[in-house]
C-alpha positions in Angstrom: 1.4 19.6 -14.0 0.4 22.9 -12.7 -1.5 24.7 -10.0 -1.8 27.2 -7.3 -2.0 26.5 -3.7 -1.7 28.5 -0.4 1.8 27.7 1.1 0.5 27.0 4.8 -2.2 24.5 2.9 0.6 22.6 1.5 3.0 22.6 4.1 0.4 20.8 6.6 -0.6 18.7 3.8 3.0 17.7 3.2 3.7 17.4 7.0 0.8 14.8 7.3 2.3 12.4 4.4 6.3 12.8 4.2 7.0 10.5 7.2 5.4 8.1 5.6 8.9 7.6 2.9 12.0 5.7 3.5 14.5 7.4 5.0 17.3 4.7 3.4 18.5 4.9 0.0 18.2 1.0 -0.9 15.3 2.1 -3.4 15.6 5.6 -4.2 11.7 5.7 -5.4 10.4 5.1 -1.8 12.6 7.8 -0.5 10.1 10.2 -2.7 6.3 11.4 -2.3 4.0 11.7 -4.9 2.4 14.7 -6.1 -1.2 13.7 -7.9 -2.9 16.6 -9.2 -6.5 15.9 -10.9 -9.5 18.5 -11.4 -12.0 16.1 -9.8 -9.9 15.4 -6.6 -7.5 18.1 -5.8 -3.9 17.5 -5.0 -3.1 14.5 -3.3 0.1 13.3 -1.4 1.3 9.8 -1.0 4.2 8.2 0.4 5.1 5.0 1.5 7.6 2.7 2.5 5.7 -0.7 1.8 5.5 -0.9 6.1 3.8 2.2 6.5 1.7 4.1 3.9 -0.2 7.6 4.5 -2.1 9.4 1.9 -3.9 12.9 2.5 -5.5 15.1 -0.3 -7.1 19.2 -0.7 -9.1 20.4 -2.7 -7.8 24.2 -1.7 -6.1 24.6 -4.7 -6.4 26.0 -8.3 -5.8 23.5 -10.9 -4.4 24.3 -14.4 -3.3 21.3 -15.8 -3.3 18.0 -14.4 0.1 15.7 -13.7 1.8 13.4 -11.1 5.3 14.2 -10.3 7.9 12.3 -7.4 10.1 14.0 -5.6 12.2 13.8 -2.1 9.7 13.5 0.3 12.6 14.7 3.2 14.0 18.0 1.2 10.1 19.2 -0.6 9.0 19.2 3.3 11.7 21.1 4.4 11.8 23.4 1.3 8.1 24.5 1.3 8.3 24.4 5.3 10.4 26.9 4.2 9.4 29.4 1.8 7.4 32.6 2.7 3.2 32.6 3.7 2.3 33.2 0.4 0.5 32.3 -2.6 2.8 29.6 -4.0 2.6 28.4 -8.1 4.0 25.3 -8.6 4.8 23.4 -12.2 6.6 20.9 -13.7 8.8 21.7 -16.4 9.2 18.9 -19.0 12.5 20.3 -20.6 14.5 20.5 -17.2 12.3 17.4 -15.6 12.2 19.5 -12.6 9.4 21.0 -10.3 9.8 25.0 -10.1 8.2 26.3 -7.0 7.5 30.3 -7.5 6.8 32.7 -4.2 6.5 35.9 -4.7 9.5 37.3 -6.9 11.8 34.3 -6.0 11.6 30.7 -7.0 13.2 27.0 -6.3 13.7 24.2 -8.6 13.1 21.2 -7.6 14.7 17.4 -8.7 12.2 14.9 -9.8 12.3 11.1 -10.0 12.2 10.2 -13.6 10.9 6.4 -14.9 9.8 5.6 -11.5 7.1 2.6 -11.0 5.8 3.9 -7.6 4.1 1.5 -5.5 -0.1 2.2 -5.4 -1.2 1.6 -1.5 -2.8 -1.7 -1.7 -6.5 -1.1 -1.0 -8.3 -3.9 -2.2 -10.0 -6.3 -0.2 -10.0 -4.4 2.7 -12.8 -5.0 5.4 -14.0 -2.5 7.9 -14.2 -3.5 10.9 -15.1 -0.5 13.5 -14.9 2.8 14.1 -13.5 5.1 16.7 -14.1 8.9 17.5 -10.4 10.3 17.0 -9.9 11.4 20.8 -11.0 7.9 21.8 -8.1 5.9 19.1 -5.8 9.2 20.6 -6.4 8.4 24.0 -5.9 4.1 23.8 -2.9 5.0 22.3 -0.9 7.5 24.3 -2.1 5.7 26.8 -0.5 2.3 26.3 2.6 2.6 23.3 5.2 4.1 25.7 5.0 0.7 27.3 5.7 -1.2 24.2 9.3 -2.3 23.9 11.5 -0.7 21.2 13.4 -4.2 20.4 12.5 -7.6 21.6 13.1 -11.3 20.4 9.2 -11.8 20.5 8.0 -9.6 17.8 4.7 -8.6 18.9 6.4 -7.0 22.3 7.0 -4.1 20.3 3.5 -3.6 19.2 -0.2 -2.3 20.3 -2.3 -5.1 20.9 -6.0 -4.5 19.4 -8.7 -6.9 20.7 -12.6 -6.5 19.8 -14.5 -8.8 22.1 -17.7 -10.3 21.4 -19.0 -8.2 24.2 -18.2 -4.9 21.6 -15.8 -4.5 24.4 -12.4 -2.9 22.7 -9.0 -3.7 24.3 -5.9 -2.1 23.7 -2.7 -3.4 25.3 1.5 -2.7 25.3 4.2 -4.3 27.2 7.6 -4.9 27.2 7.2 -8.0 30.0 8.4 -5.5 32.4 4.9 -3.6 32.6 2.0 -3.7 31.0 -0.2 -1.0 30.4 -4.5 -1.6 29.3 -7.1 0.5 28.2 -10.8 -0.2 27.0 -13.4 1.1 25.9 -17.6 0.1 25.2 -18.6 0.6 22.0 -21.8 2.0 20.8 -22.6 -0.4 17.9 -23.9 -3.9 18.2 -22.7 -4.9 14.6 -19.3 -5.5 15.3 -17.3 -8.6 14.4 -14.6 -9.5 16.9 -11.0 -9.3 15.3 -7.8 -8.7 16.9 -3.9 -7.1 15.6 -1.0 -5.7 16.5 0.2 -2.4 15.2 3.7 -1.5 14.6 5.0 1.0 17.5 6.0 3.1 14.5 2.4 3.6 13.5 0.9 4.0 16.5 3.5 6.7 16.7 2.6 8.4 13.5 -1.1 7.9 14.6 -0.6 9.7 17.5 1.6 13.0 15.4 -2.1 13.3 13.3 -4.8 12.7 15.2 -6.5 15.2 17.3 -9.2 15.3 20.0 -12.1 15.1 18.2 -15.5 13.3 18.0 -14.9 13.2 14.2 -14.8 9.0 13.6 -11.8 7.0 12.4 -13.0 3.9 10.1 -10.7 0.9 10.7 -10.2 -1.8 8.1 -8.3 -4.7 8.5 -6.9 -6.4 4.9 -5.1 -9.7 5.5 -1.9 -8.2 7.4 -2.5 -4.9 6.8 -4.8 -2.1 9.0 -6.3 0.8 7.0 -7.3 4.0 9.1 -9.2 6.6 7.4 -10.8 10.0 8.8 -11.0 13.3 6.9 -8.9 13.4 4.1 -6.5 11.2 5.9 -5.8 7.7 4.6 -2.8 5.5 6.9 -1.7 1.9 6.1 0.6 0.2 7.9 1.9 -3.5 8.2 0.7 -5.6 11.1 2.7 -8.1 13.0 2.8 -11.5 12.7 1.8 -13.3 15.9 0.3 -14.4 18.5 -0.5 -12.0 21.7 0.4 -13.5 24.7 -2.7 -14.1 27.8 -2.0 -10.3 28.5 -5.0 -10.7 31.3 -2.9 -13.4 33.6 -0.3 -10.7 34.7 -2.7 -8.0 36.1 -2.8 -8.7 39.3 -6.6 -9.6 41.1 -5.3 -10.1 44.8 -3.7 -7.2 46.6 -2.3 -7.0 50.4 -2.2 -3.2 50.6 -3.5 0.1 48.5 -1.8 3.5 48.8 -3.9 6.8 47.9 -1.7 9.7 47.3 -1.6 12.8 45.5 -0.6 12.3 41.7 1.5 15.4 41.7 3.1 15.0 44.5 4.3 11.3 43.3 5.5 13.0 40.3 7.9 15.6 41.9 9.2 13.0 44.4 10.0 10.7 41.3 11.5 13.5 39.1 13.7 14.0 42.0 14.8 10.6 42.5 15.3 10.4 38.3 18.4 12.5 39.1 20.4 9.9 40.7 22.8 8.5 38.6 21.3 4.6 37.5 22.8 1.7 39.4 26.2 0.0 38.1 24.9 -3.6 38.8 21.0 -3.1 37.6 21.6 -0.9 34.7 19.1 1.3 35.7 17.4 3.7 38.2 15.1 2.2 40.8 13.4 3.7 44.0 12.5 2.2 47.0 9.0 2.4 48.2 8.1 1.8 52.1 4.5 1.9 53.7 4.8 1.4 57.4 2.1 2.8 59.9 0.1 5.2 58.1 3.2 6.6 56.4 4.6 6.3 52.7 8.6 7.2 52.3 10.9 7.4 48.9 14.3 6.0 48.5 16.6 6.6 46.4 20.5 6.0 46.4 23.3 6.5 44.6 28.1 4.6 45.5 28.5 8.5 43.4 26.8 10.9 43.9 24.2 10.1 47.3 20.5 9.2 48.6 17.1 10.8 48.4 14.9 9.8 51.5 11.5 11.8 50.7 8.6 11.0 53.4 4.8 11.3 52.9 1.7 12.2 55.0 -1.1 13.5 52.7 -2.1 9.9 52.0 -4.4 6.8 52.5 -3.4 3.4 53.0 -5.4 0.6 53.4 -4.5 -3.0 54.4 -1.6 -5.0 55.6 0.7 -1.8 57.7 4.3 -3.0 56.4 5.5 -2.8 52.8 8.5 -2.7 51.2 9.3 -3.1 47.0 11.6 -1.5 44.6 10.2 -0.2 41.2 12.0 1.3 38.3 12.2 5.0 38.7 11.4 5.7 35.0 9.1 3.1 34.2 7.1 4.5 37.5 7.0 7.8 36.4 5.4 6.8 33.2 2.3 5.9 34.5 2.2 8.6 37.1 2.5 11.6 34.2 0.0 9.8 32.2 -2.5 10.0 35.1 -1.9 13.3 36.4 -3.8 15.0 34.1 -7.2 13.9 34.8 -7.1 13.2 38.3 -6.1 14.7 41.6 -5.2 11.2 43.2 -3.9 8.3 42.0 -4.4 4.5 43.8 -1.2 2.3 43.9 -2.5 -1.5 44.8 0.3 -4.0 45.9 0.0 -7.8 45.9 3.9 -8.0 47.7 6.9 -7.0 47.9 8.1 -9.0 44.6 5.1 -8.7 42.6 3.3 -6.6 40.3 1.9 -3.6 41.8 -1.3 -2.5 40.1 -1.5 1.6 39.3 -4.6 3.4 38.5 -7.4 6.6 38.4 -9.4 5.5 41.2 -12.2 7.3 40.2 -12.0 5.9 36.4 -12.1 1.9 35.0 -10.7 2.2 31.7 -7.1 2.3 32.3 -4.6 0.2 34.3 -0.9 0.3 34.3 1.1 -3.1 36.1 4.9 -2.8 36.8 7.0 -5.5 37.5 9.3 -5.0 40.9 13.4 -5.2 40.9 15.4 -7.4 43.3 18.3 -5.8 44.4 20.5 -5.6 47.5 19.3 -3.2 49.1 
């Protein structure tokens, strides 16, 4: 193997893929990424895991002989991160089994993997089942993963929920049975086949590193429990999980007793505020209090060590019943409210009582919905 590639052209390329490996040492091969070099295709990066599987390719490059070499997918990131902006000639030498990386005057040596079997990313069989513009897939999921839960007993509670309706209606759902947050979108085609999944928080966060804000479409493929994403010269696998998705539509509230209007950053400072009491001994967590009572919103917060935060509000609407009174987790709160203050200048807050979930959404937008679950504490 040999060839001649720009180091800013590898580095991104390596940045998209090295993720991708094992970080544990229980098989050393998966710890590694694959360098394929081939005059028809360029040089293409692979690394995998066998959860998670991302392969990305160039064709920037100046090939002079052909090869496949393995090497730490951790420390060749790092290293070429690394190196100077430069013209960068990388080959494998077969007496030293090594990869010798030459910038400028200087060069690196790197260790290879030697009588590896490296795993191929199992492609076959895969069907495709829609696609997405990249801002749209980018969107769904910053939009909903934070609410996923890092570790539950029910498996798919720390997944993205995928649902394709007959009505080419496309749903995408977290929650950690605590909140829930939805978003969906109409899709153009009428040729779609309903299907549904659950992605791996994991993914969705590697999805979310690599995608960008473009119209550019991302083909989705679904291959017994895998997903395949492609766009570009991007290629992701990952593992699905196993299960079935709870009746996600039976906790979003349909009856409410009273709707605040307020400013979104104004919510936001109040709540940052209140996110520096200490969190309660009992609860395990920070909570404030919110009242609505004659025309008038006000912010609790309190703290045995260190005090109490008592914010009051004018600048808003409220509509129905004139007394309120329910306690929400501080940080699950502000969430919502930092994922809606960039596209909107209010956001709507609808209540269905004091110990049941309150409903928070862009009033002036129908594709995204975000339900928390009140606290019952002393107080």
């Amino acid at each position: 193997m040999k060839f001649s590639i720009d180091k800013q052209e590898l580095s991104d390329l390596c940045n998209l893929v090295y993720r991708a490996a094992s970080s544990k040492n229980s098989i050393p091969v998966l710890s590694g990424i694959l360098l394929d070099l081939d005059p028809a295709t360029g040089l293409t990066l692979t690394a995998t895991d066998m959860e998670i599987g991302i392969k990305a390719n160039t064709t920037n490059i100046e090939v002079i002989q052909p090869g496949k070499v393995l090497v730490n997918a951790s420390y060749f990131n790092s290293f070429i991160k690394s190196v100077p902006d430069t013209r960068l000639n990388i080959e494998y030498d077969t007496q030293t089994s090594k990869l010798k990386v030459l910038y400028g005057r200087s060069s690196g040596s790197i260790n290879t993997y030697q009588d590896y079997e490296y795993p191929d990313l199992l492609l076959e069989g895969a069907v495709e089942s829609f696609e997405l513009p990249q801002r749209v897939l980018k969107e769904a999921l910053k939009k909903t993963a934070f609410a996923a839960a890092l570790n539950h007993f029910r498996q798919v509670f720390t997944g993205v929920f995928f649902e394709l309706s007959a009505e080419n209606v496309l749903k995408v759902v977290a929650s950690d049975t605590h909140r829930l947050a939805f978003f969906q979108y109409e899709m153009n085609s009428d040729l779609i086949k309903p299907c549904n999944f659950v992605l791996p928080l994991r993914t969705a966060h590697e999805l979310l590193r690599v995608l960008n804000d473009s119209d550019e479409p991302v083909k989705i493929a679904l291959q017994e429990n895998n997903v395949i994403f492609t766009w570009k010269n991007i290629l992701l696998l990952s593992r699905l999980i196993n299960g079935q998705y709870p009746a996600y539509n039976q906790v979003i509230p349909v009856n409410f007793i009273n709707q605040l209007r307020i400013k979104t950053g104004v919510l936001a400072e109040i709540l940052d505020r209140a996110r520096t009491m200490p969190r309660d001994e009992n609860l395990k967590l920070q909570y404030v209090q919110l009242s609505l009572n004659q025309g008038e919103a006000s912010f609790y917060a309190y703290s045995d060590l260190m005090g109490e935060l008592n914010e009051r509000v004018d600048d808003i609407s409220i509509s129905g019943e004139n007394e309120l009174k329910i306690t929400l987790n501080t940080n699950y709160f502000l969430d919502a409210v930092r994922v809606l203050q960039g596209e909107g200048e209010e956001l709507e807050i609808k209540f269905s009582g004091p110990f049941s979930p309150a409903l928070i959404h862009n009033p002036e937008k129908n594709n995204y919905l975000y339900v928390l679950v009140p606290l019952r504490t002393s107080r």
